[in-house]
C-alpha positions as CSV (number, residue, x, y, z in Angstrom):
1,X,-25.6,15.1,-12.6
2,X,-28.1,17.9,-11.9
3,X,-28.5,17.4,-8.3
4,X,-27.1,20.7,-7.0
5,X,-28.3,24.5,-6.5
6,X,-27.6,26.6,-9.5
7,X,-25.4,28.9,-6.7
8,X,-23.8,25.7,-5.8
9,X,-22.8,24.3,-9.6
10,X,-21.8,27.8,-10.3
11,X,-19.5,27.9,-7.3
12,X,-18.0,24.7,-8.4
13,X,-18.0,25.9,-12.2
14,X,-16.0,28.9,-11.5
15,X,-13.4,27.1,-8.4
16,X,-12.5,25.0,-11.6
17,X,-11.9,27.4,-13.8
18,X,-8.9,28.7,-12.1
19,X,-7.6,24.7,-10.2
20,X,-5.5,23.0,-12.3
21,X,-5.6,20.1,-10.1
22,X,-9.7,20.1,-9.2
23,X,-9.4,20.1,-13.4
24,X,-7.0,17.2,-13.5
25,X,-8.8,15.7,-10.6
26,X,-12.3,16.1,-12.5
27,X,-11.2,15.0,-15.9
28,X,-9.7,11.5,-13.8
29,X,-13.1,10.8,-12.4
30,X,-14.9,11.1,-15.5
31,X,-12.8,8.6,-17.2
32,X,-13.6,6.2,-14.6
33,X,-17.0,6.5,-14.6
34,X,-16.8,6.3,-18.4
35,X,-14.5,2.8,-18.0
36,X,-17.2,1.9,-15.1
37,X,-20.2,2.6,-17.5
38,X,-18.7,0.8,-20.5
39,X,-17.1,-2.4,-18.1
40,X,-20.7,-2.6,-16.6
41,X,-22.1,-2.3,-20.0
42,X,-20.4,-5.3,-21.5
43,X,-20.6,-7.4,-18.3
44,X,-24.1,-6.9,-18.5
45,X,-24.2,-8.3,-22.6
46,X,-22.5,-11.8,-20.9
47,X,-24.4,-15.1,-20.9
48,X,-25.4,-16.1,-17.8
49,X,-24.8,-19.5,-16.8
50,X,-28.2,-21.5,-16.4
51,X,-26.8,-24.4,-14.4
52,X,-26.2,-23.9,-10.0
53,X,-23.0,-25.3,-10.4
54,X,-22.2,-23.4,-13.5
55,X,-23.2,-20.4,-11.3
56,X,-21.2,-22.0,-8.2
57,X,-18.2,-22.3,-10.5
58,X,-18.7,-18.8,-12.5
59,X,-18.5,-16.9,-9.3
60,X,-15.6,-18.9,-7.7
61,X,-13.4,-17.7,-10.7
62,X,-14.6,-14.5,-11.0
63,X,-12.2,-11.3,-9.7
64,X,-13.2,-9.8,-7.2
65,X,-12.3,-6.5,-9.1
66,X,-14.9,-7.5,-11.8
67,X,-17.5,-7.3,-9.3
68,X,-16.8,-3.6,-8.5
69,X,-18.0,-2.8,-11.7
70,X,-21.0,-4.6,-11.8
71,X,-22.5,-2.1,-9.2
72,X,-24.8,-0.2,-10.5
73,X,-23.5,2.8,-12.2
74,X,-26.1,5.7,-9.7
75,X,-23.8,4.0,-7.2
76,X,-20.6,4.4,-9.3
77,X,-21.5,8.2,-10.1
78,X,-22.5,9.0,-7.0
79,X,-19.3,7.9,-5.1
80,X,-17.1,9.5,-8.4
81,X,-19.6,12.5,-7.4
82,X,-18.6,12.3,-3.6
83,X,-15.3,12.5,-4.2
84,X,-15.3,15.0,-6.6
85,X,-17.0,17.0,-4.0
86,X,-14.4,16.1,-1.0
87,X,-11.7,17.5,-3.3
88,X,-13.7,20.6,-4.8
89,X,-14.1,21.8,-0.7
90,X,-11.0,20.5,0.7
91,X,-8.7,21.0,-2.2
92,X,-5.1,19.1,-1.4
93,X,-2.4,21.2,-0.3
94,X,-4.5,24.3,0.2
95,X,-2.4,25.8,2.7
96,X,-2.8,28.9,4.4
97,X,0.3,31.1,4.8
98,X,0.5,34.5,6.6
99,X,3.4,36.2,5.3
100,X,5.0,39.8,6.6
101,X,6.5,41.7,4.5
102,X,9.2,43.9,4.8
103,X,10.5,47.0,2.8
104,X,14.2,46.4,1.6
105,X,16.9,49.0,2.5
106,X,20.2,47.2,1.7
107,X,21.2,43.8,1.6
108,X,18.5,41.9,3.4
109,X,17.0,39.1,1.8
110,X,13.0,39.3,0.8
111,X,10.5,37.3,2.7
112,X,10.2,33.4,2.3
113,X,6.9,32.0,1.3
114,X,5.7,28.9,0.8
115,X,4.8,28.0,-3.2
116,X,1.4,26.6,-3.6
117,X,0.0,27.9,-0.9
118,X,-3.0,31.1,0.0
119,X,-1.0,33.6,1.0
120,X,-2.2,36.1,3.9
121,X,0.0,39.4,3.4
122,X,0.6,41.8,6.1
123,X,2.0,45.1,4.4
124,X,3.1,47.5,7.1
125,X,1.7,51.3,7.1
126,X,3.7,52.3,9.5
127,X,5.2,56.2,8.7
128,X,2.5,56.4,5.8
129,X,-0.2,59.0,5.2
130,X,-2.5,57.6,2.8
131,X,-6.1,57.4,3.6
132,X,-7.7,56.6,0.3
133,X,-8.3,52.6,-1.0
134,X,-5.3,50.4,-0.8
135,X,-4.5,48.1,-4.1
136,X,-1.6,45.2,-3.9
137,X,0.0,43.8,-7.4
138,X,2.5,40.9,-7.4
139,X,4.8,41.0,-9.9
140,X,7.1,38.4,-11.3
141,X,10.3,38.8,-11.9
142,X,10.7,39.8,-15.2
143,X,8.1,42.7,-13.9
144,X,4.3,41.1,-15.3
145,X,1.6,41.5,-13.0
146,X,0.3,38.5,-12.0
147,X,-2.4,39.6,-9.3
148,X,-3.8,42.4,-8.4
149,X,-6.1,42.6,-5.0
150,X,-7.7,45.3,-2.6
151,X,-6.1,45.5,0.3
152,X,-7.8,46.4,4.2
153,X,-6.4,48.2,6.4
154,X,-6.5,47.2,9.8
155,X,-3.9,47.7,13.1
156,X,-1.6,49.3,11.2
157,X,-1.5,47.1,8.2
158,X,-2.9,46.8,4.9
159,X,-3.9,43.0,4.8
160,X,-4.2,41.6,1.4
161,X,-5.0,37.8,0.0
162,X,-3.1,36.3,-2.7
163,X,-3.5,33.2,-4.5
164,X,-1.2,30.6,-4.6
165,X,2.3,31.5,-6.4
166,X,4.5,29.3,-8.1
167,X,8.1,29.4,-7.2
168,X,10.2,32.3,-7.7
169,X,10.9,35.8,-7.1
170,X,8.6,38.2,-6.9
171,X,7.4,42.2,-6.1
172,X,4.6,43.0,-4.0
173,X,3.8,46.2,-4.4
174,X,1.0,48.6,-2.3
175,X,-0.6,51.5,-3.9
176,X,-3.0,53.6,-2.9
177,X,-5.1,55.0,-5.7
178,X,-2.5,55.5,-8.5
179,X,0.6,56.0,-6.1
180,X,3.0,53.9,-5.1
181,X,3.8,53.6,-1.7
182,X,5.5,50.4,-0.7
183,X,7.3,47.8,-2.7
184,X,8.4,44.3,-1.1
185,X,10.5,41.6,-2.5
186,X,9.0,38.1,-1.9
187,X,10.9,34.6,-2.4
188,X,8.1,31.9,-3.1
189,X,9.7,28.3,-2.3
C-alpha cells in the first residue's frame, strides 16, 4: 500500500521469501480484500430505495454480514494491512528452542528438538584446540546440507542459530575453517 520505509518493505519482502506460512497468510488476505473490493463494488451499483419505509424495510432485511462490506475499502485494507503486519512480527508458532548437543560414543540416543521451531544450539568445545572461525551445517539424513551458519564462541561453547527444521533426523556438524571437529546427531519432533 506504499505506506512503509523502503528498510521496512524490504524487511518484510525478504521474511516472506523464506515463510511459507506469512506466504499463505499473505496470499489469504489479498483474496479478501479482493472479495471485499468487488462485494463493495457491486453493493455500491444497487438501487437505492427512495421511499423511508422502503429504506426502513431494506435495512431490516439486510445481513448484517453485508454491511461489513460496505465499509469503505481504506478501512478494509488497512485492517487486512494490520493483520498482515501482527503476523509478519509475531509469526505463529515461532518458538524458541535452546538445544545441547551432545557427541555420540555408543548407543545413546541424539538430542530431541522441537520441529518448527528457532533452534539455539549449544555445541560443546570442551577438549578442543581450535581457535580460528567456527562454521555449523545441518545435514539431513540422507547427508544434504540444509543450513549452514557461523557459530560464536562463548563459555566454552560454540553457539549457533538454526532455522526451523522439519521433522526427522539430522547431523549437526562444527567445523572450524575446513576441519571437522564435532559431529552431533539431532532428532527434530
Amino acid at each position: 500500500m506504499g505506506r512503509l520505509s523502503e528498510l521496512e518493505n524490504e524487511r518484510i519482502e525478504e521474511h516472506l521469501l523464506v515463510c511459507h506460512p506469512c506466504q499463505d497468510l499473505l496470499t489469504e488476505t489479498d483474496e479478501f480484500i479482493g472479495v471485499a473490493r468487488a462485494a463493495t463494488h457491486e453493493f455500491s451499483l444497487k438501487p437505492h430505495p427512495t421511499s423511508e419505509l422502503a429504506e426502513s424495510q431494506s435495512e431490516q432485511s439486510e445481513k448484517w454480514w453485508r454491511k461489513l462490506f460496505a465499509i469503505p475499502t481504506p478501512m478494509v485494507a488497512a485492517a487486512a494491512f494490520a493483520v498482515i503486519a501482527f503476523f509478519v512480527f509475531n509469526p505463529r508458532g515461532s518458538q524458541v528452542s535452546t538445544v545441547e548437543l551432545q557427541t555420540l560414543r555408543g548407543p545413546e540416543a541424539p538430542t530431541v528438538a522441537p520441529a518448527n521451531a528457532t533452534l539455539n544450539l549449544r555445541l560443546s568445545l570442551r577438549a578442543l584446540e581450535s581457535q580460528g572461525p567456527l562454521r555449523v551445517e545441518i545435514a539431513n539424513a540422507s547427508g544434504q546440507i540444509v543450513e549452514t551458519m557461523g557459530a560464536e564462541r562463548a563459555d566454552g561453547l560454540a553457539i549457533a542459530k538454526a532455522n526451523a527444521l522439519g521433522t526427522g533426523l539430522y547431523w549437526v556438524r562444527l567445523y572450524s575453517g575446513d576441519e571437522l571437529l564435532r559431529e552431533y546427531g539431532l532428532n527434530v519432533r
